[in-house]
N, CA, C and O of each residue as an XYZ file, in Angstrom:
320
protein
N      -5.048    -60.856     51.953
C      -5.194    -59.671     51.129
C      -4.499    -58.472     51.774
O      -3.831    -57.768     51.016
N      -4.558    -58.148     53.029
C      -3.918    -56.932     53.767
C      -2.777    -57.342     53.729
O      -2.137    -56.319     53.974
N      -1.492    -58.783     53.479
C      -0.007    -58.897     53.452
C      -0.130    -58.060     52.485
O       0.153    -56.911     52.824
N      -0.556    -58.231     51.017
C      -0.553    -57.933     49.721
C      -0.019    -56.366     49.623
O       0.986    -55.842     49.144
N      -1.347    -55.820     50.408
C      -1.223    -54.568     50.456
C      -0.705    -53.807     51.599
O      -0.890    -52.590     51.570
N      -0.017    -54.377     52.713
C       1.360    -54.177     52.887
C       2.537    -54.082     52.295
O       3.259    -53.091     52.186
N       2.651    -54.871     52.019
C       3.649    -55.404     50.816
C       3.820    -54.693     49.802
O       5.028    -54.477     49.710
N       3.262    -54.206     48.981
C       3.053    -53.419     47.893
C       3.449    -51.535     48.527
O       4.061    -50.685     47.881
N       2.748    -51.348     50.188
C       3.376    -49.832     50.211
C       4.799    -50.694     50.762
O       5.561    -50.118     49.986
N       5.358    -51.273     51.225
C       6.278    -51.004     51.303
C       7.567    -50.838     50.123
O       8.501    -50.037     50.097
N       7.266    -51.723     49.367
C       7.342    -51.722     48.263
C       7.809    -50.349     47.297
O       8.771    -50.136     46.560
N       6.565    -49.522     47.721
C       6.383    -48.022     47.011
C       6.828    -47.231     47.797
O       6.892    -46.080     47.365
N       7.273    -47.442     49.111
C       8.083    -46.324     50.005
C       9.688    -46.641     49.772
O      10.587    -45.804     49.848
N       9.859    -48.256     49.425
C      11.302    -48.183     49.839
C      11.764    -47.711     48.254
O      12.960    -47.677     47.961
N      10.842    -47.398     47.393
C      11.445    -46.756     46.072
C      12.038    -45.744     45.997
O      13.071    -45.376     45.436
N      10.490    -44.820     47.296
C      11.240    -43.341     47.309
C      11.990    -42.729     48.095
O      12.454    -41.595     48.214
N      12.028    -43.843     48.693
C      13.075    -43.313     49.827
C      14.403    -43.749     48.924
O      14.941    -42.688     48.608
N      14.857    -44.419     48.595
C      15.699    -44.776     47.304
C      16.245    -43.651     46.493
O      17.327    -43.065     46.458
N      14.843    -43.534     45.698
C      14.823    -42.267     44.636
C      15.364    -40.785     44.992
O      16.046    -40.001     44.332
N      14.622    -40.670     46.700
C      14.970    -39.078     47.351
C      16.463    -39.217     48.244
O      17.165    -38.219     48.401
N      16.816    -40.423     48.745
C      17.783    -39.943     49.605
C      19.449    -40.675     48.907
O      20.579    -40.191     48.955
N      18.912    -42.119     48.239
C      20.450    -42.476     47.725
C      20.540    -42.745     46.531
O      21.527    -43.342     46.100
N      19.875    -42.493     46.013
C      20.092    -42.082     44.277
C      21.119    -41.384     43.896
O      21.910    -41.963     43.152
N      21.427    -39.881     44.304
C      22.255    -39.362     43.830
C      23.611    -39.227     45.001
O      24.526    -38.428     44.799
N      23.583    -39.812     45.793
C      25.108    -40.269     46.473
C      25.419    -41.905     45.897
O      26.411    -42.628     45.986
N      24.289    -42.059     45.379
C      24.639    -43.938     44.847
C      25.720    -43.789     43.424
O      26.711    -44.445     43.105
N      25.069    -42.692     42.801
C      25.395    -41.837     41.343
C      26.915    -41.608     41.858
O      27.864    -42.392     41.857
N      26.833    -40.430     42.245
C      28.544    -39.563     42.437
C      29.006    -40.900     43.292
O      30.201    -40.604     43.282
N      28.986    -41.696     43.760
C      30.086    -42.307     44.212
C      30.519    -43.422     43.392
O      31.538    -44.087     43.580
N      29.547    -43.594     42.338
C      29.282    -44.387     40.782
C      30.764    -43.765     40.363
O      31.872    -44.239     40.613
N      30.349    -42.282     39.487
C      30.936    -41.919     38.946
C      32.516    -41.605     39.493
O      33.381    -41.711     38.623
N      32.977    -41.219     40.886
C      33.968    -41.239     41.150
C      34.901    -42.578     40.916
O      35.889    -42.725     40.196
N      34.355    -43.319     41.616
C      34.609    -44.654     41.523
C      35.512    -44.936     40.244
O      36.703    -45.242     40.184
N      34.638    -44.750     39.313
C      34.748    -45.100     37.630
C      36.106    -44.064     37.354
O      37.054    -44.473     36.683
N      36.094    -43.105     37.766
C      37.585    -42.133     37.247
C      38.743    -42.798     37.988
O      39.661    -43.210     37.278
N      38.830    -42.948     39.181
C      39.493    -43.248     40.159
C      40.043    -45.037     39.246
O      41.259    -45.219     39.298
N      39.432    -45.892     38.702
C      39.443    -46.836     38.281
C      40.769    -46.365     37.132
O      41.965    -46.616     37.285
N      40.133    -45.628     35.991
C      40.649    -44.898     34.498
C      42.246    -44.456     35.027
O      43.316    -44.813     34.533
N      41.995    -43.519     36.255
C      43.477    -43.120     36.713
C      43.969    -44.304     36.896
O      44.377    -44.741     35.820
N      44.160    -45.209     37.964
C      44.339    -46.166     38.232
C      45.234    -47.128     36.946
O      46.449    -47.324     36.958
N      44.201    -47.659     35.829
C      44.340    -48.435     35.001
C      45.669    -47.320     34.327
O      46.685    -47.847     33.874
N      45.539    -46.007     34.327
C      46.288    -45.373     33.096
C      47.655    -45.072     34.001
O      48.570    -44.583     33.339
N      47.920    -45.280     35.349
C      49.469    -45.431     36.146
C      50.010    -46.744     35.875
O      51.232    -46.888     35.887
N      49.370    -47.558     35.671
C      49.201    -49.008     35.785
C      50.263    -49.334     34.372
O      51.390    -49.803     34.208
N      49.235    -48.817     33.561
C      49.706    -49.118     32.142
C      51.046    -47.926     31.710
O      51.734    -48.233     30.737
N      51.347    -46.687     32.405
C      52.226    -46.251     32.326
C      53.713    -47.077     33.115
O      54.860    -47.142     32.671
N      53.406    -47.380     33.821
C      54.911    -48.659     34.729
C      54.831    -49.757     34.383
O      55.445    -50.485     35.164
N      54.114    -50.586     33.131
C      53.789    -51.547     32.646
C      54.967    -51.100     31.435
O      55.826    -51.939     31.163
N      54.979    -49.952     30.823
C      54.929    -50.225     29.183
C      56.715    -49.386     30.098
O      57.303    -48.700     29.262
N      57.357    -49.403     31.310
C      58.683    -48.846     31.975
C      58.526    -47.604     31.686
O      59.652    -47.185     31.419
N      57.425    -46.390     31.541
C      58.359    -45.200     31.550
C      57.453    -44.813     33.267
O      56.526    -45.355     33.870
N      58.430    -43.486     33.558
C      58.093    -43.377     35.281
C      57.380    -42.051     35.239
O      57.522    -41.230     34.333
N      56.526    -41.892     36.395
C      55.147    -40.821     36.137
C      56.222    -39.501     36.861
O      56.980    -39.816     37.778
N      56.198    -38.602     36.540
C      56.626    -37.120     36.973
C      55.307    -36.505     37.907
O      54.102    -36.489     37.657
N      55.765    -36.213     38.604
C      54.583    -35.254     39.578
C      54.054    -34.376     38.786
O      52.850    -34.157     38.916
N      54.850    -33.622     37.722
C      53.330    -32.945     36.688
C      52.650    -33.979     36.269
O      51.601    -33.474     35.869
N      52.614    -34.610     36.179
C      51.888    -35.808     35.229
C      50.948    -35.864     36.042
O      49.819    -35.671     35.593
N      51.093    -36.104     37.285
C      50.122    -36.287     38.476
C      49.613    -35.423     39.029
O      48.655    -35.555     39.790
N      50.282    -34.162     38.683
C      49.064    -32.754     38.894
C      48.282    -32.644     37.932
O      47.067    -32.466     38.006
N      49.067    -32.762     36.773
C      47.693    -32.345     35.393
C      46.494    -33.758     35.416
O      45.429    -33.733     34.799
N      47.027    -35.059     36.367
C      45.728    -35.845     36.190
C      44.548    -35.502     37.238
O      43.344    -35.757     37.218
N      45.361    -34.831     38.149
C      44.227    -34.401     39.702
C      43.739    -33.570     39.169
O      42.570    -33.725     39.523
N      43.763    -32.248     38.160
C      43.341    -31.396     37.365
C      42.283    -31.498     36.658
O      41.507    -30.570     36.433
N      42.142    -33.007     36.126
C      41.609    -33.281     35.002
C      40.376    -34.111     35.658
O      39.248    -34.246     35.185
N      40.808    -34.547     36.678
C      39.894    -35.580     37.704
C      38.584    -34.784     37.939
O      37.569    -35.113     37.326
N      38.580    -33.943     38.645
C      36.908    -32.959     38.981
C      36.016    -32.874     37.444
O      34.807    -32.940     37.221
N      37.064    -32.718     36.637
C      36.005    -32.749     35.010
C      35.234    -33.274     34.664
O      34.161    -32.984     34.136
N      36.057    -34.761     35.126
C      35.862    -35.952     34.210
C      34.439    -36.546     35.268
O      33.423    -37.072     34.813
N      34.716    -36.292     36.717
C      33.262    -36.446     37.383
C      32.074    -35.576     36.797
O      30.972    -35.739     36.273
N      32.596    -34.955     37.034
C      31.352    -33.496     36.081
C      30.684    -34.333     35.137
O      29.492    -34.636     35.178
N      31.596    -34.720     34.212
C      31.007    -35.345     32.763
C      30.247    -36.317     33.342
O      29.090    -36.487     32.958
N      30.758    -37.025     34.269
C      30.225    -38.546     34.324
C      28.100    -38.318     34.563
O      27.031    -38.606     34.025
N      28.918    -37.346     36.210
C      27.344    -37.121     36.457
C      26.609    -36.419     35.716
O      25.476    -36.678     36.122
N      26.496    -35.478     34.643
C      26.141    -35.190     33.453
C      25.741    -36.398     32.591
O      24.512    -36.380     32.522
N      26.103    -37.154     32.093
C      25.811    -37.799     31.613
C      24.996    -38.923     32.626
O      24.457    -39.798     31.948
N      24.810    -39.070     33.967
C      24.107    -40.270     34.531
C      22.623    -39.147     34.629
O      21.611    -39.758     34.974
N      22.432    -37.719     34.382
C      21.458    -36.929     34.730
C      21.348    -36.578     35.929
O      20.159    -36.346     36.147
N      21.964    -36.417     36.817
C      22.172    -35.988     38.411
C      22.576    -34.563     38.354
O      21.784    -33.757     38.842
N      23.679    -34.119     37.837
C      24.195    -32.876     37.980
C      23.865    -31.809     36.663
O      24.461    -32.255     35.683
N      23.575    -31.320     36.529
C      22.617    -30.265     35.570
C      23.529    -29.054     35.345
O      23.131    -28.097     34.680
């Protein structure tokens, strides 16, 4: 009976320790991740279909990059 209820706080600590310390670095590195992917796929598919990226192209996407995290973590409920 005392494993049980060992078991069970640990259980309920390793949640919040979870919940308070890597929840929201688990999140933003979620969401970076996921843009970093989108850029990725959308250079990819630009030298796929032969035309060649211009360095504006690649400033207005680093531009657009901080946003698009914004949104993400907005939408996962982390950043308010």
């Amino acid at each position: 009976m005392r494993l049980i209820g060992v078991t069970l706080l640990e259980i309920i600590l390793g949640f919040i320790i979870f919940t308070v310390f890597l929840y929201n670095p688990s999140v933003r590195y979620f969401c970076r991740r996921q843009i970093e992917i989108k850029v990725y796929n959308y250079q990819q598919s630009v030298k796929k279909n032969g035309y060649f990226s211009i360095p504006q192209d690649e400033a207005y996407i680093q531009t657009l990059v901080p946003k698009m995290v914004r949104e993400c973590l907005q939408a996962e409920g982390v950043d308010k």
